[in-house]
Structure formats: structure tokens, C-alpha cells
C-alpha positions in Angstrom: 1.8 22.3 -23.2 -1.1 21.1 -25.3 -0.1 23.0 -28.1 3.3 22.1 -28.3 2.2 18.3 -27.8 0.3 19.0 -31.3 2.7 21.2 -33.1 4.7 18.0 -32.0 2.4 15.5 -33.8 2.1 18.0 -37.2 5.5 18.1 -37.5 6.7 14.3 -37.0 3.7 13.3 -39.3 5.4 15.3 -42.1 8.0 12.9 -42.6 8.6 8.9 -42.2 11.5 7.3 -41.3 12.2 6.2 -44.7 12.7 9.7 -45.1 14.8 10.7 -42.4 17.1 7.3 -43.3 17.5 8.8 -46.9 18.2 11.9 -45.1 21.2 10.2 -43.6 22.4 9.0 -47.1 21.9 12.3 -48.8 19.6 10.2 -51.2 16.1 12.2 -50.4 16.2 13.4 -53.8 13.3 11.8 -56.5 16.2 11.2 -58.8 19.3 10.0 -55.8 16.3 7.6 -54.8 15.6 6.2 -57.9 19.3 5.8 -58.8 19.3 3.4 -55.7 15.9 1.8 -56.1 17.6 0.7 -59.4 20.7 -0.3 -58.6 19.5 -2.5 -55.7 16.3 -3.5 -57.9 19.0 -5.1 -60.5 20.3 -7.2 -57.3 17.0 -8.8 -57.2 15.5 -9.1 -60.4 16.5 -7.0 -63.7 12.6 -7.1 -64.6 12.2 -4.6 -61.5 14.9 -2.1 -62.9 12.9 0.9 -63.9 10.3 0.2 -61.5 10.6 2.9 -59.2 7.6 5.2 -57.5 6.7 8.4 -59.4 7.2 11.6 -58.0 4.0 12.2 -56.9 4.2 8.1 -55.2 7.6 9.1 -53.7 6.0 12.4 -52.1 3.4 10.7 -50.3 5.9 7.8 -49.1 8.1 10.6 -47.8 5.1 12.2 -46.0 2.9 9.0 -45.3 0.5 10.2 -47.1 -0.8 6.3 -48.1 -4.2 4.9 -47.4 -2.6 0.9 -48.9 0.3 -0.9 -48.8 2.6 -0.2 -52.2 2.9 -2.7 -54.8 4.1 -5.6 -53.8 7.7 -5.1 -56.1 7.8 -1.8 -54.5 8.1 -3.5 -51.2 10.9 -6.1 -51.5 13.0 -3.5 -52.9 12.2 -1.0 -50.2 13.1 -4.0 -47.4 16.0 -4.7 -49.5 17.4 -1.0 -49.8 17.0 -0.8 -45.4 17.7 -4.3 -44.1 16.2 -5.0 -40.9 13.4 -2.8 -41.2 9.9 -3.4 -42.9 8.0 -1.5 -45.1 5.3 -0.6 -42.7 8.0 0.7 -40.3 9.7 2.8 -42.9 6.5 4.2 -44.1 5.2 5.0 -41.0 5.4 8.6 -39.4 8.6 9.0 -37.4 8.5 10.9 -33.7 11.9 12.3 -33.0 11.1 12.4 -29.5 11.2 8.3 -29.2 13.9 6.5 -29.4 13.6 4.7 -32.6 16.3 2.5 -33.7 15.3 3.3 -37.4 17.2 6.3 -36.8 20.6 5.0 -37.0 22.2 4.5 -40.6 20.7 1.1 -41.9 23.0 -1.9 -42.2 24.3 -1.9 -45.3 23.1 -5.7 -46.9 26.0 -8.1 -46.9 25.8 -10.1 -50.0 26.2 -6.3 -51.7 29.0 -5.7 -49.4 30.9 -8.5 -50.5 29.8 -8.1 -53.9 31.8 -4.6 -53.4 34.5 -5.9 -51.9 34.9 -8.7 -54.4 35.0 -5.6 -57.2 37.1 -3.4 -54.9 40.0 -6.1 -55.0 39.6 -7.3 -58.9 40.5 -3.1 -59.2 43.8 -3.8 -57.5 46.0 -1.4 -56.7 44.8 1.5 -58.5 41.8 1.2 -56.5 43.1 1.0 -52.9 45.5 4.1 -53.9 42.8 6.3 -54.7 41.7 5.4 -51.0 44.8 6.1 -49.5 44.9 9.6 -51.0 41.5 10.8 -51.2 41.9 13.4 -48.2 44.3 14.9 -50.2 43.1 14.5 -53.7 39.7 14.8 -53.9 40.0 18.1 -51.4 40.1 20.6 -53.6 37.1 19.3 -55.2 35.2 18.4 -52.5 34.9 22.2 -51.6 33.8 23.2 -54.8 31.0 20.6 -54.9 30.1 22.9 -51.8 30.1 25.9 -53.3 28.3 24.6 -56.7 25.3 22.8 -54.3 22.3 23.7 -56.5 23.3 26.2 -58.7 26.4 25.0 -60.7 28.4 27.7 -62.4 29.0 28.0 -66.2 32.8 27.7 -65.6 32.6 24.6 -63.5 30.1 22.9 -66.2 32.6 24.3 -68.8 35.4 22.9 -67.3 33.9 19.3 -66.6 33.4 19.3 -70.5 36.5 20.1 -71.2 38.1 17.6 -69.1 35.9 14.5 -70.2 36.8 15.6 -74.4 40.7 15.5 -72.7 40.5 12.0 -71.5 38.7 10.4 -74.3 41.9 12.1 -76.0 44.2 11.1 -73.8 43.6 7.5 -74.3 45.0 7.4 -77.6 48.2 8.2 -75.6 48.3 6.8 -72.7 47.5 3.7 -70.9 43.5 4.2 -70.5 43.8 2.4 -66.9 46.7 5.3 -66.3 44.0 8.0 -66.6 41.0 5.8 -64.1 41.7 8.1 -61.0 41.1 11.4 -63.2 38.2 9.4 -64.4 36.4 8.4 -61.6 37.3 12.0 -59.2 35.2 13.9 -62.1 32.7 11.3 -62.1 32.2 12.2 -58.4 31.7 15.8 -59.1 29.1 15.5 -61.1 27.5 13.0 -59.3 27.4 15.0 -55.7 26.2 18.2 -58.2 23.4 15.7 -59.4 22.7 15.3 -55.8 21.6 18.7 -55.5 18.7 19.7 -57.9 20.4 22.1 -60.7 18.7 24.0 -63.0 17.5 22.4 -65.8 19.6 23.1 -68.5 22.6 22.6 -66.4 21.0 19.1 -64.6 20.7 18.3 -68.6 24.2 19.1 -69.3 26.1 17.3 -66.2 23.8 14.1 -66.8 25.6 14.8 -70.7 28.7 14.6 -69.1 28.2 12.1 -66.4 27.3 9.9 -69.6 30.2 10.7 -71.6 33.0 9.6 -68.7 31.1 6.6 -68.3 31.9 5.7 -71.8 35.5 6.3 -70.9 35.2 4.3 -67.8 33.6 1.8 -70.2 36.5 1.6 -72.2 38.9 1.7 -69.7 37.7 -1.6 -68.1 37.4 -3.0 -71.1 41.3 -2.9 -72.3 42.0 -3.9 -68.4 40.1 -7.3 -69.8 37.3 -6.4 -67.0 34.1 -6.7 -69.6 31.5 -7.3 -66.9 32.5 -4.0 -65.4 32.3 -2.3 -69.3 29.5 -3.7 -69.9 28.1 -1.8 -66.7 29.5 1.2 -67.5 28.1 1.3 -71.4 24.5 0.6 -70.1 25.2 3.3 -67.4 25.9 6.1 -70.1 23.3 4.9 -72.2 20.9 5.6 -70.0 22.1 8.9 -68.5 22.1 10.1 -72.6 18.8 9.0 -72.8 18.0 11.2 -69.7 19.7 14.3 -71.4 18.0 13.5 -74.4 21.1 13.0 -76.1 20.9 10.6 -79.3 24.5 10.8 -80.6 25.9 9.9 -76.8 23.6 7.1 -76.5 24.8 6.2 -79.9 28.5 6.4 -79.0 27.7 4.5 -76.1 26.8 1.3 -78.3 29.3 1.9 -80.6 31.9 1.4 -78.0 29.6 -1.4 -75.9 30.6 -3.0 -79.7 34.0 -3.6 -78.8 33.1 -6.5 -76.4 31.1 -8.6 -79.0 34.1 -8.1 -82.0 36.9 -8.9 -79.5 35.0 -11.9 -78.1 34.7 -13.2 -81.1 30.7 -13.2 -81.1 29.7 -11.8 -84.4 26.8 -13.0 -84.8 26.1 -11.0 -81.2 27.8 -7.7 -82.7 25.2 -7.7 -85.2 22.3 -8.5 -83.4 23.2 -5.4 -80.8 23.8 -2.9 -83.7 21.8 -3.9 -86.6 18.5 -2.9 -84.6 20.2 0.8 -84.7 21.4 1.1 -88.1 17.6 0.1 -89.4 16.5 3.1 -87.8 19.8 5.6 -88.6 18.9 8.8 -90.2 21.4 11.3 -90.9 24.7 11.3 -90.8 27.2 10.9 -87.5 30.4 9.5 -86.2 28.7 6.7 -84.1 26.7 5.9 -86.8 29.7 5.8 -89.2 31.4 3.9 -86.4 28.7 1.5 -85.6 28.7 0.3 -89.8 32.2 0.3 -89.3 31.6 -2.8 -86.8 29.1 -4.1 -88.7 31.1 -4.6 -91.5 34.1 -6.5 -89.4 31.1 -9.0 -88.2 30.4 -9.9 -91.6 33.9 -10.2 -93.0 34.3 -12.6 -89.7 31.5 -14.5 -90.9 33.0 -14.8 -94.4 30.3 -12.5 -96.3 32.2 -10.5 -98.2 28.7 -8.9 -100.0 27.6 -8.1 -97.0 31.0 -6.8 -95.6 31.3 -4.3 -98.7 28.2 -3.0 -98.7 28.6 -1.6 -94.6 32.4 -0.8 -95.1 30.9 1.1 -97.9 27.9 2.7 -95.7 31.2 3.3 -92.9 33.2 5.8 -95.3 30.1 7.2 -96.8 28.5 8.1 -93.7 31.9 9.5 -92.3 32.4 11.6 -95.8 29.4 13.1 -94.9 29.9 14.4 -91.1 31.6 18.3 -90.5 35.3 18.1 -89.6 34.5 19.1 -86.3 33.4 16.1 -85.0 35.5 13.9 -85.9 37.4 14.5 -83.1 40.1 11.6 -81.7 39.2 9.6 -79.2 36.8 6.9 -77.6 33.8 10.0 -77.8 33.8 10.4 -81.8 35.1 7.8 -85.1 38.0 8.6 -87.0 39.0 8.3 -91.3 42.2 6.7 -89.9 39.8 3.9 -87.5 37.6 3.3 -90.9 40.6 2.7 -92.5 42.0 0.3 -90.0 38.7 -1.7 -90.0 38.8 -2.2 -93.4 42.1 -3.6 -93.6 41.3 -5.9 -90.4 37.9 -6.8 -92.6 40.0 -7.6 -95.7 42.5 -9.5 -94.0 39.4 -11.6 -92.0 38.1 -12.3 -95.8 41.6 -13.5 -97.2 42.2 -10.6 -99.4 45.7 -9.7 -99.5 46.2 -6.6 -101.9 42.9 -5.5 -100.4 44.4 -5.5 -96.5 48.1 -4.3 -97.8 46.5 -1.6 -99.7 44.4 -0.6 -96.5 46.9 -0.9 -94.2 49.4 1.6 -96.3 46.6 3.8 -96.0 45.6 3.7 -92.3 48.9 4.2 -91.3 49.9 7.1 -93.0 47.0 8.9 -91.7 47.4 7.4 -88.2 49.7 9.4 -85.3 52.8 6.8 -85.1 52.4 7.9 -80.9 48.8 6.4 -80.9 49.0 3.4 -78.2 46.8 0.5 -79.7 45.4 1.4 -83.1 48.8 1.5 -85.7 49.7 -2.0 -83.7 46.3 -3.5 -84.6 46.4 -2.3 -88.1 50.0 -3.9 -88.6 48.6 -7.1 -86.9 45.5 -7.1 -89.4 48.6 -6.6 -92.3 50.1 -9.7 -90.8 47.7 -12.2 -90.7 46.7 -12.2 -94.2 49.9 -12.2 -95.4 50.2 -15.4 -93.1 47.1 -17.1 -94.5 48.5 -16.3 -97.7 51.9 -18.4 -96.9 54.1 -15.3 -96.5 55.1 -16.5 -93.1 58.3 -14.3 -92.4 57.6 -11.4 -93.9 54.2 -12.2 -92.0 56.8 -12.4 -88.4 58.3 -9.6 -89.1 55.4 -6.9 -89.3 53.8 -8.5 -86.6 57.0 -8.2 -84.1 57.6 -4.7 -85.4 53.7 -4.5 -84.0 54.7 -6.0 -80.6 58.1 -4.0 -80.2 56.5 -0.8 -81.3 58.2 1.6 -77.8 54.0 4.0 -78.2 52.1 0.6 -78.2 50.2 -0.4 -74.8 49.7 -4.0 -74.8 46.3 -4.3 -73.1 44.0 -6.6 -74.3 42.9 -6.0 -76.9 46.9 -5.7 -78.6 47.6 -9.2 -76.9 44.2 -10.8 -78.2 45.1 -9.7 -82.0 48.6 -10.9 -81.1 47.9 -14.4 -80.1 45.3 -14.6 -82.7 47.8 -13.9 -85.3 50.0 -16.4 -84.0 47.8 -19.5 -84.1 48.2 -18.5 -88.0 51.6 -19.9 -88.0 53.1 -23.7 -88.2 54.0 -24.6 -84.3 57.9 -24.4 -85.2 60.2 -22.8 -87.4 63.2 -20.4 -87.8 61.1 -18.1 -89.7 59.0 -17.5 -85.9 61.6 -17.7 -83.6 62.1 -14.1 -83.2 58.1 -13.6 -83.1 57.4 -16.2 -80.3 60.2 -14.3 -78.0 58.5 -11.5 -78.8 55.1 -12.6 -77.9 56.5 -14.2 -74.8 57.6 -11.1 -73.8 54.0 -9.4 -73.5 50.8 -9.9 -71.5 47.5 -8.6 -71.1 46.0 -6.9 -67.6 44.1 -10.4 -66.1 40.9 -9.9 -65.3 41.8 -9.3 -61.6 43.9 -7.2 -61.9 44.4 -3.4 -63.1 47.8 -1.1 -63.6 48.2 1.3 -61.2 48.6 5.2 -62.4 52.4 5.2 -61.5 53.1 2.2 -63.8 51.8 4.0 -66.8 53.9 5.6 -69.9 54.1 9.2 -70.2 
């Protein structure tokens, strides 16, 4: 009896109840726990993201193994992470044989519940579909995650690459909002194989790829006009291809985190995000092609045409430079055809007119006419300056050839160039009668609001 009463003690003092409540969550991992120490750290205070215990600090919280009290930022996130419970009772040594309330799953904190909820609903329907099926479609995938726990096969990481190079692809096709559920069920596998410590070169290559579809989650909210969400998303991969110790994904990451700035019309905020970068760029890459190629539309939008030259310049000699095999489409790599296009919208931005209409000739004969968004923009660009240059209908007419386009998705940003265009033109006139019904007839996802899959074009 005495025995077992101390085999009793030994054991429960291996563990606190912070440990068995992370248990419950499947979070008892180093790297689970500090994904949730930071994501309820930013709830509090964004100083406190990165904050989180060592290894070595997390071991001996799991095994009360503490002579003080942690920090004092340590604590508030802790109480925040298990509402209702201090940090002295989750750091103390829990005795299965009592009945400790600690036990049961913590209540979940509800201004982040409604935070959830709020962000649930803005999805709309594509969201609540994906819970209405999930028994169903996530099944097959579920079992695999079983089968993969903690030693991830070569075909399953193959595949999972594959699949995020076919949906940055698939974008230029189809609806990006059309391809969220693909998006977000491969997302899940690699975050329940994280879950499970991988080996090391295959933990580095599903963070890789965990970082990649987060761009593409990234874009996808942003043309669903949902930036806050993008901007989430961006910061997300950046920091999972910081953890793989991948430059060029945490390069493509701000490339495409760019798009918010340009399309919001902050250019003076587009260049203070990538000029930081390019100072330090060595070598030659598609993101860094890309991110000149933005830095150049922030200067022609600020009317410096010097300045505007000389990174359009940098753009198509840095792209000139980078293997064929790179340049692959999509929202993972930069294109000849997208340098094109951002030199025409550039040239039209500055007023040149046989600068944009030479551009434009060029862009889209090297652009696919089945491309959803880019040939559109390109033909807007074409029609703006010929408006600021008084061509008003021929000006109508390549813009509602934009608009009536049967490939182009009109997300936002197709409708942003579209009304931006328009407030080019007089407020009447025969010469834009045909345009306005034309714009009348199209409008961007709100911000509450996203396509669901069965909506989308094939």
C-alpha cells in the first residue's frame, strides 16, 4: 500500500495540469504550444508575440520543475490561453486520483469566440459549407493524417507540393475564392502532420509548404476584398518561411502582401514595406523581380518618372536574369507577361500614351487570353491613358471590351481598376453610355461576403 501511495506521488508530479489540459487539445508539442501562446499573445498585446518559453522553460512548466513564478508576460498569457484557471493552479502537479475540475476542457475565452464567429460569418457561405461536409470531405484525409503521425512519407510530402504549385496555377483560371476549400483541407493536413514531430527534413519541408498555401490563402482573401484576413495570412507564411529557412518564400510572401498597399492606393506605404528588401537584394529571383516591379508602379503613382524607370528597368533586368524554370505562373513566382503589364499600368499612371499602348500590345500577346484578371487589367491600364489623353471613346471601348471579357473574374481588384478608370471620364455623354451599363453590370465580393465554390466558372 505504501508503495503504491508513492509510485502514486512520482508519477502525478511528472506532469501539471497545464499539461494534461494541452493534452486534451493535442497542443503538448513545444512548437503546437507556441503556435497558441502567439496567437492568443497577439489578442493581448503584439509586443508579446514571440514571447513564448524555451524548450527547456516549457519542459519544466510541463513537469513543475520551477522554484519562481514565470515572468510576469508569461503569466497573463498563460491565464488567458485557460480562462478560469490561474497560473499557480496550472503549474502545479496534477493528482489524477482527485477530482480536479482543471481536468475538463478549458472554456474557450469569449471575446475570441466571438471574434471567430464574427470571421466565420464575414466567410459566408463557402465557410458554413465546408462545415456541412466535412464528415465526408475531409475523411479520406483525415485517415491519412493517421497513418503519416510522425513519420510522413515521401509521396504524401510529394503530393502536398504538388497540389500547392496547382492552386497558385489555378488562380489564373479560376475564381481564387472557387479553389478556398481545396485551400484550407491541405492546409489542415499539414498542420495535424506538424502536430506530430516529423523528421527534420520533412518538418522543414511541410512548414515550406504550409507557407506557400498561406500565400494563396493570402491572395485569395484579398480578391474577396477581405484585406485584414490577407494581411494575416501574408504575415502567417512569412514567418513559417522564415522557420524553413526559406528566403525566396518569405520573399514571395511580401511580394504578394504588396498588392494591399498598390490597390489601396498607399504608395508611399508600398515603398516603405519593400524598399527595406530591395536594399538588401542580392542575386537574382522572381520575388525580387516582382517586388521592383511594384516598386516602380509606387513611383509612377507618385509622378516620378526617374524613379519609376530606373525600378521598371531593375524589374526586367532582374527577371532576364532568373532560369526559365522558375518563372512558373501563378501567385508563387513573377511572370515576363506581369512585368509587362506593370509597365504599361506605370506608363499610363505617368501620362505616357505611346509608352502604355506600346506596353500593352506587348503584354497581351504574351498573356493567355483564358487568364481571369491580368489581360483585363492591362486593357484597363490601355484605357485610362488614352482617357487622360482626350480619346474618350476609343478610351470606352477598350475598357468595356475589359469588363465584357466571358475569362475575366471581376473581384476586386478588376472592379477597383474599373471604377478608377471611370472617374477619368466627363459625368455624361454618348460616347460612355455603353461603358456605364457595363460597369453597372459588375460588382466586387463586399467585404462580408465570399462566393461559394459552386458559383465559380469552370
Amino acid at each position: 500500500m505504501i508503495a503504491e501511495g508513492v509510485m502514486s506521488m512520482s508519477m502525478s508530479s511528472r506532469q501539471t495540469l497545464l499539461k494534461v489540459l494541452l493534452m486534451k487539445r493535442h497542443q503538448e508539442t513545444h512548437r503546437a504550444f507556441c503556435l497558441e501562446y502567439d496567437k492568443v499573445a497577439r489578442s493581448i498585446d503584439r509586443h508579446l508575440i514571440g514571447s513564448s518559453p524555451s524548450r527547456e522553460a516549457y519542459g519544466r512548466w510541463l513537469k513543475g520543475h520551477l522554484k519562481t513564478k514565470p515572468h510576469a508576460d508569461h503569466c497573463r498569457v498563460l491565464e488567458r490561453m485557460f480562462p478560469g484557471h490561474t497560473v499557480a493552479e496550472l503549474l502545479a502537479p496534477y493528482d489524477p486520483g482527485l477530482k480536479n475540475p482543471g481536468v475538463q476542457e478549458a472554456r474557450p475565452d469569449p471575446r475570441e469566440a466571438a471574434t471567430n464567429r464574427r470571421e466565420i460569418f464575414q466567410l459566408g457561405a463557402t465557410t458554413m459549407a465546408l462545415g456541412l461536409t466535412e464528415s465526408i470531405y475531409r475523411g479520406p484525409d483525415l485517415f491519412e493524417q493517421a497513418l503519416d503521425a510522425g513519420n510522413v512519407g515521401e509521396a504524401r510530402l510529394l503530393f502536398l507540393e504538388s497540389e500547392v504549385d496547382r492552386l497558385a496555377q489555378a488562380m489564373e483560371k479560376a475564381p481564387p475564392t472557387s479553389l478556398l476549400s481545396e485551400t484550407l483541407l491541405r492546409l489542415t493536413s499539414v498542420r495535424e502532420l506538424l502536430a506530430h514531430r516529423q523528421p527534420t527534413e520533412s518538418q522543414r519541408r511541410l512548414v515550406r509548404i504550409g507557407a506557400k498555401l498561406s500565400i494563396v490563402m493570402g491572395v485569395t482573401m484579398f480578391c474577396a476584398n477581405q484585406f485584414p484576413l490577407a494581411r494575416r495570412w501574408y504575415t502567417a507564411a512569412t514567418r513559417a518561411a522564415d522557420e524553413a529557412g526559406d528566403r525566396y518564400v518569405a520573399d514571395l510572401a511580401l511580394a504578394n502582401a504588396l498588392l494591399i498597399p498598390t490597390y489601396s492606393g498607399d504608395a508611399r506605404g508600398a515603398l516603405a514595406l519593400v524598399t527595406p528588401r530591395l536594399d538588401q537584394a542580392v542575386g537574382a529571383t522572381p520575388a525580387i523581380a516582382w517586388m521592383w516591379g511594384f516598386a516602380a508602379l509606387a513611383h509612377a503613382a507618385l509622378g516620378d518618372r526617374v524613379a519609376f524607370e530606373r525600378a521598371i528597368n531593375r524589374s526586367r533586368t532582374t527577371l532576364d536574369r532568373c532560369q526559365q524554370t522558375v518563372q512558373q505562373s501563378g501567385a508563387l513566382s513573377f511572370q515576363q507577361e506581369r512585368q509587362t503589364f506593370y509597365e504599361t499600368r506605370g506608363r499610363a499612371d505617368l501620362g505616357d500614351l505611346e509608352g502604355t499602348a506600346e506596353a500593352a500590345t506587348r503584354a497581351l500577346a504574351a498573356y493567355d487570353p483564358t487568364d481571369n484578371a491580368d489581360p483585363a487589367l492591362v486593357r484597363f491600364a490601355y484605357a485610362s491613358a488614352l482617357a487622360k489623353a482626350g480619346e474618350n471613346e476609343e478610351a470606352c471601348r477598350v475598357a468595356t471590351t475589359a469588363i465584357r471579357d466571358p475569362y475575366v473574374c471581376h473581384s476586386h481588384v478588376v472592379v477597383v481598376r474599373a471604377h478608377e478608370f471611370d472617374s477619368l471620364l466627363a459625368p455624361s455623354g454618348s460616347v460612355t453610355a455603353d461603358w456605364r451599363q457595363a460597369l453597372s453590370e459588375i460588382h466586387a465580393p463586399g467585404p462580408t461576403m465570399l462566393q461559394p465554390p459552386s458559383s465559380s466558372r469552370t
